[in-house]
C-alpha positions in Angstrom: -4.7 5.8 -96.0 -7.1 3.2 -94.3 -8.0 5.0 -91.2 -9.1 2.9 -87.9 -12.1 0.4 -88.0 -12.9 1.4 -84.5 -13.1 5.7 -85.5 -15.3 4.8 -88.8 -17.8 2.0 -86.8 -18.7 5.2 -85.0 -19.0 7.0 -88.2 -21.0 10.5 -88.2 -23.5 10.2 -90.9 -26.8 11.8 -91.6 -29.9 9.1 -90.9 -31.3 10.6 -94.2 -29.1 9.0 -96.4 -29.5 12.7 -98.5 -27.6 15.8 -99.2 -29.1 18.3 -96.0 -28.7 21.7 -94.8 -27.6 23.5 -91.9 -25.8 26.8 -90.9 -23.1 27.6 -88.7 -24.7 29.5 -85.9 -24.3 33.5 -86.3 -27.7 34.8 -87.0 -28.7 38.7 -87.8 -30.8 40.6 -85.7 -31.7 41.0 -81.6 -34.5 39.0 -81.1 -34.3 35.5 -80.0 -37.7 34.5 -80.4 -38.1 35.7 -84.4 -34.3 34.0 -85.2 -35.7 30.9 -83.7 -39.0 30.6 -85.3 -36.9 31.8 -89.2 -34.5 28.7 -88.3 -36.9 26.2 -87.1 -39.2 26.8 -90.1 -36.5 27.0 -92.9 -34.7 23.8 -91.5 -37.2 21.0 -90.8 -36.6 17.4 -90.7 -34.1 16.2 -92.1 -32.4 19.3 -92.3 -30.8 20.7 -89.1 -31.8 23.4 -86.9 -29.7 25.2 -84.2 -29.7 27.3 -81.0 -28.1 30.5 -83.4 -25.9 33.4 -81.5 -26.8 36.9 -82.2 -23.9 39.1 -81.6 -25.7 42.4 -82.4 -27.2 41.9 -78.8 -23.9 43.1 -77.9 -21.2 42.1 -74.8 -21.7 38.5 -74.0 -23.4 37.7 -77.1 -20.5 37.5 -79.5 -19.3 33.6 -79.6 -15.8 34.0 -77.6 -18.1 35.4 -74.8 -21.1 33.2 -75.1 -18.6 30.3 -74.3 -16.5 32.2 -72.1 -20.0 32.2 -69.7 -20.1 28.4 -70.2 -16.8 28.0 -68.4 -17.1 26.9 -64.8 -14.7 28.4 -62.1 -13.2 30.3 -64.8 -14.7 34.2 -64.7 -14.3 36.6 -67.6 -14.6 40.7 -68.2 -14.4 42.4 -70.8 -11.4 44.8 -71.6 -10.5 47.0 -74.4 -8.4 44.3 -75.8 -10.7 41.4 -75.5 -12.2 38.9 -73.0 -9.7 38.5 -70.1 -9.7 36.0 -67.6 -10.2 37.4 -63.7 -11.0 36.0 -59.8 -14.6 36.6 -59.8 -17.8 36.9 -62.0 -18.6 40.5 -63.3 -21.4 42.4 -64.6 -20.3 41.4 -68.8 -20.1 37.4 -68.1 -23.4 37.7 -66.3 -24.6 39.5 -69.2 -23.3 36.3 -71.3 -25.1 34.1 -69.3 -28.4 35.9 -69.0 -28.4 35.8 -73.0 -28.1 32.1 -73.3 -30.5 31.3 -70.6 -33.2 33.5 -72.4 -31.9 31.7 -75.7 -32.8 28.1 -74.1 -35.8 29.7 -72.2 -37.2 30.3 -76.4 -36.5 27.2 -77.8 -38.4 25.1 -75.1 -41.5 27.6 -75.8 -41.3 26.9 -79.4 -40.6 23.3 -79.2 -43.0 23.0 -77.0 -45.7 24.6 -79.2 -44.7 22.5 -82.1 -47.3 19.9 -83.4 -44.3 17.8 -84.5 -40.7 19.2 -83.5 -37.7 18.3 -85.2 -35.6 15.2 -84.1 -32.3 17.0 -84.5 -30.9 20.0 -82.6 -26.9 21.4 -82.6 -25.8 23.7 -80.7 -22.3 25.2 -80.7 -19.5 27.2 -79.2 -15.8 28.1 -79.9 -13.0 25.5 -79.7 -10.9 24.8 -77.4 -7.3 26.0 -79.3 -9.4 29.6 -81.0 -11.0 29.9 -77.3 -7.4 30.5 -75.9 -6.3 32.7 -78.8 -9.2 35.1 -77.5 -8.7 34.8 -73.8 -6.5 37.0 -71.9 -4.4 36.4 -68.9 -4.1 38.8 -66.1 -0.6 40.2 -67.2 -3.0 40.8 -70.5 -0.9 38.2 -72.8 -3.5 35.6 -74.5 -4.3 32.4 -72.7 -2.6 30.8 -76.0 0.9 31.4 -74.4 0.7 29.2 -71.4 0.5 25.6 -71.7 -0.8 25.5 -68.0 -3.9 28.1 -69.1 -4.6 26.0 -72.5 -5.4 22.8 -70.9 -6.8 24.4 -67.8 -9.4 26.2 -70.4 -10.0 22.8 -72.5 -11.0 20.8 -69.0 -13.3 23.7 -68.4 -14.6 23.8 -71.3 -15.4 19.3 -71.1 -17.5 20.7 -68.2 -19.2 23.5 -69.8 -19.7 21.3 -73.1 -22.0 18.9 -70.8 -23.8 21.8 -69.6 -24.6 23.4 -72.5 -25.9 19.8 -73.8 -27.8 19.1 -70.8 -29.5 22.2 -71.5 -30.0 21.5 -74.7 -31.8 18.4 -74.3 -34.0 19.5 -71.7 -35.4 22.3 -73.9 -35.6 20.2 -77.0 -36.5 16.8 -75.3 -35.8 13.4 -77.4 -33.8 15.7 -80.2 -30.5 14.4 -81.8 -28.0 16.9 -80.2 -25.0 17.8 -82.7 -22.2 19.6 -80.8 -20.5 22.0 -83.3 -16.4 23.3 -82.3 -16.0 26.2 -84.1 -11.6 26.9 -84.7 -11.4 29.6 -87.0 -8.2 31.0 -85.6 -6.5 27.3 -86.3 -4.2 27.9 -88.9 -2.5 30.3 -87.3 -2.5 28.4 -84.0 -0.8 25.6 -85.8 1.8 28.2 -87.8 2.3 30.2 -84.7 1.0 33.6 -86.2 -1.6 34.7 -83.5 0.1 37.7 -82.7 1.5 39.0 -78.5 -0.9 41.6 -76.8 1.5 44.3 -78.2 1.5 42.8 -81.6 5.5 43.1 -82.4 5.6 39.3 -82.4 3.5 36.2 -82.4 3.3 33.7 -80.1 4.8 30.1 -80.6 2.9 27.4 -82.5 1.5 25.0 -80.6 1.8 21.5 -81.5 -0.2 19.1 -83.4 -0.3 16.2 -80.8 -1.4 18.8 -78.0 -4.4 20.0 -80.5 -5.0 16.9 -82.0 -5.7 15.5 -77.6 -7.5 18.5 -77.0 -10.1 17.9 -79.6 -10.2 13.9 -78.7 -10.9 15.2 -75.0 -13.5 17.3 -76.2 -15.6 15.1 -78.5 -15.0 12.2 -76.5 -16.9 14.8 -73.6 -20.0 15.8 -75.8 -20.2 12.1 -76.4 -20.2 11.1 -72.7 -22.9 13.8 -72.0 -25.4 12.8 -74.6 -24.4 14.2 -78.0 -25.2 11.9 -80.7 -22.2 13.9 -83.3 -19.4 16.0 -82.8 -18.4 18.1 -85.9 -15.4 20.8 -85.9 -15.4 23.8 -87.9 -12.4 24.5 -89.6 -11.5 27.5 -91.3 -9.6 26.4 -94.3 -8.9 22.2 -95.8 -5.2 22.4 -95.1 -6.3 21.3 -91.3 -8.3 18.4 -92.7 -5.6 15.7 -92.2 -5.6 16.3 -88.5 -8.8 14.9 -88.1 -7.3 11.6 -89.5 -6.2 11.5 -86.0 -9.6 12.8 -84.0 -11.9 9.6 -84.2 -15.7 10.1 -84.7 -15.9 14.1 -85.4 -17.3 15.2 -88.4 -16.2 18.6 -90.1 -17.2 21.8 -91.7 -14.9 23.1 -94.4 -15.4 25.5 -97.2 -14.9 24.2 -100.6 -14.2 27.1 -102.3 -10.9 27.1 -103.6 -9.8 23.3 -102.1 -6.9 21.8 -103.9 -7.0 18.7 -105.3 -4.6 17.7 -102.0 -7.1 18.6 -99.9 -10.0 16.8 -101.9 -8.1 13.5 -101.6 -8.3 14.0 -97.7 -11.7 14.6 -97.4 -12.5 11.9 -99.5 -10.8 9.5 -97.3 -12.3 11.1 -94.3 -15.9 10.5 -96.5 -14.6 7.0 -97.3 -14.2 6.3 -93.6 -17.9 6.8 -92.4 -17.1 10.8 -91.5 -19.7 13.6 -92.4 -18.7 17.1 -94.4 -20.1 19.9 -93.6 -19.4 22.1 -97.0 -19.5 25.6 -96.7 -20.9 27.2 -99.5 -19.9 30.8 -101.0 -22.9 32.9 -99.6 -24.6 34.3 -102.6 -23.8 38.3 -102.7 -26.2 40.7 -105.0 -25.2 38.6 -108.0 -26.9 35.3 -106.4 -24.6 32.0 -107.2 -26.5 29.6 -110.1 -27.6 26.6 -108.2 -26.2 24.3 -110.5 -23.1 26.0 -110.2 -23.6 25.0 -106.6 -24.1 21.7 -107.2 -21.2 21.3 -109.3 -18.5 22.5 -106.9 -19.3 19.0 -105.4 -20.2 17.2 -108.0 -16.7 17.9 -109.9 -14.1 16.7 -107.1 -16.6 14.2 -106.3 -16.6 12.3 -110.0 -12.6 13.3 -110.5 -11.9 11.4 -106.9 -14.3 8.2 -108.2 -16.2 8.5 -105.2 -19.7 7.1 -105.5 -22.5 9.0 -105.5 -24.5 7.8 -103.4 -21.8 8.8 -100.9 -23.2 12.1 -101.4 -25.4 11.8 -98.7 -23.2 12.3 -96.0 -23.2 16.0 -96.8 -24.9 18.4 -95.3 -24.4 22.4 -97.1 -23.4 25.2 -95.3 -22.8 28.7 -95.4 -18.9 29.9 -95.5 -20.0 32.9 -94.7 -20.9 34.8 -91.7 -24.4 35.3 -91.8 -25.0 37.8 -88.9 -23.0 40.0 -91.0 -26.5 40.8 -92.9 -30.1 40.9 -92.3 -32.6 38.4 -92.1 -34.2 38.5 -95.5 -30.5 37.8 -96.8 -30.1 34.3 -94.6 -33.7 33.5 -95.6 -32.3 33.4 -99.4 -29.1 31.7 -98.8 -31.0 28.5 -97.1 -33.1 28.7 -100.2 -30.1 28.4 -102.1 -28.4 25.9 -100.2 -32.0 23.7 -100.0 -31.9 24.2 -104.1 -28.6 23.2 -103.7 -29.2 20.1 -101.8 -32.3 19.2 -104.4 -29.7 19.5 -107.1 -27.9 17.1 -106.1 -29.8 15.1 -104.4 -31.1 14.3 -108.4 -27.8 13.8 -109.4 -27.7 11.0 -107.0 -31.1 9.6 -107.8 -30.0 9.9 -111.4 -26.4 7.7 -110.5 
């Protein structure tokens, strides 16, 4: 499939023209200031730092919440069945809010103590469609149900989108900013399996068109208020075909276990000018050979006949969740990933 001129002119592509890492956002520990510094040294140019999340704060802190508090004119609490929405501002969205501000209060210390900062930044929050499936209505029933609540929550979430990037660029002044939509409940939005508040049925599937508009809406947003590329996170390939439709977004996918399908669509999406994030298996106690790294790309990569050199529009990720463990841990899984990257940023050299 040739896909639009316009969407690949606009194409999302590393300036490095090399193989790069980043992570997804969830970061271990409490402290702010010691995530930060870990992230900021480990990812230097042209890798890509971010503003991480550190749920083990607690309420407000967790990623449904941290974007909940970004929403304006739309107040949240927290009940025993998750974030519901409510009239007015209470003490756990204030608690969401305060957390972020201190987050954006440390990153333009540190930047500003930096002899030479980095020229990239991303920040990132839940998407629109996973955003609903965690919201709650009043009656208790997820946001998810309601047409009317879905698009009310994406428009909010446009506005909050510019905030959180005008913040963003006036703690980390000049920086790149990379806006990252995280949709880990997808799949089941799209095969209508989130389950009802009482959990003896699931809710209906929601379209493609209305997801495939929400996340137009959204990039085209991030865009307008000064983000230089949009990338969605996706939880498994089988989504990747969507994005066919979603001009100049990049995505994050993990690679473990793709089909040979699914290959073929990322490749075209790769062909097209669009960047892939690829999540890689987090090494466990047994840590992952880096060539066997290396070779999870390399292998599709030469079985598709895609150059090289095309490569370089990757950038290695984590699949897994990395606040889930401590700090030591993430330190050794970007030193695996930055092997990684080395690896094959030979095998390119070598082409």
């Amino acid at each position: 499939m040739v896909l639009d001129p316009a969407a690949a002119s606009h194409a999302v592509v590393p300036d490095s023209g090399a193989v790069t890492v980043t992570a997804l956002g969830d970061w271990p520990g409490q402290d702010p200031v010691e995530a930060l510094r870990i992230i900021r040294g480990e990812l230097g140019s042209p890798n890509l730092p971010f503003l991480p999340s550190l749920p083990e704060r607690g309420v407000g802190s967790d990623e449904v919440g941290r974007t909940a508090g970004l929403l304006p004119e739309l107040p949240v609490d927290l009940q025993p069945h998750g974030w519901r929405l409510v009239d007015r501002p209470g003490r756990d969205i204030r608690r969401a809010v305060s957390a972020l501000s201190t987050d954006f209060n440390v990153l333009a210390d540190l930047v500003g103590a930096e002899e030479r900062p980095t020229h990239e930044l991303k920040v990132h929050c839940r998407g629109p469609l996973s955003l609903a499936a965690n919201l709650h209505l009043h009656s208790g029933e997820r946001a998810l149900l309601d047409h009317g609540a879905r698009r009310d929550l994406r428009d909010a979430l446009i506005d909050g989108v510019g905030s959180l990037l005008a913040r963003a660029a006036a703690a980390s002044p000049g920086a790149a900013l990379t806006l990252q939509l995280d949709e880990p409940e997808i799949a089941e939005v799209l095969q209508g399996a989130i389950p009802t508040a009482s959990g003896y049925r699931t809710l209906r599937a929601v379209g493609e068109q209305e997801v495939i508009e929400a996340w137009t809406l959204l990039a085209e947003g991030a865009r307008a208020a000064g983000a230089a590329a949009v990338v969605l996170s996706l939880s498994e390939a089988e989504q990747i075909a969507l994005l066919q439709r979603v001009p100049d977004v990049g995505f994050a996918v993990p690679v473990s276990g793709v089909t040979n399908r699914d290959w073929e669509a990322i490749a075209e999406l790769v062909e097209a000018g669009r960047t892939l994030w690829a999540g890689v298996q987090v090494p466990g106690r047994k840590p992952l050979r880096v060539q066997e790294t290396a070779d999870a790309l390399l292998r599709p990569w030469r079985g598709l006949g895609l150059a090289l050199q095309s490569l370089g529009s990757i950038r290695l990720v984590p699949s897994g969740n990395l606040a889930e463990r401590g700090a030591d841990h993430s330190r050794r899984v970007l030193s695996h990933l930055h092997q990684s990257a080395d690896a094959l940023n030979q095998a390119i050299a070598d082409a």
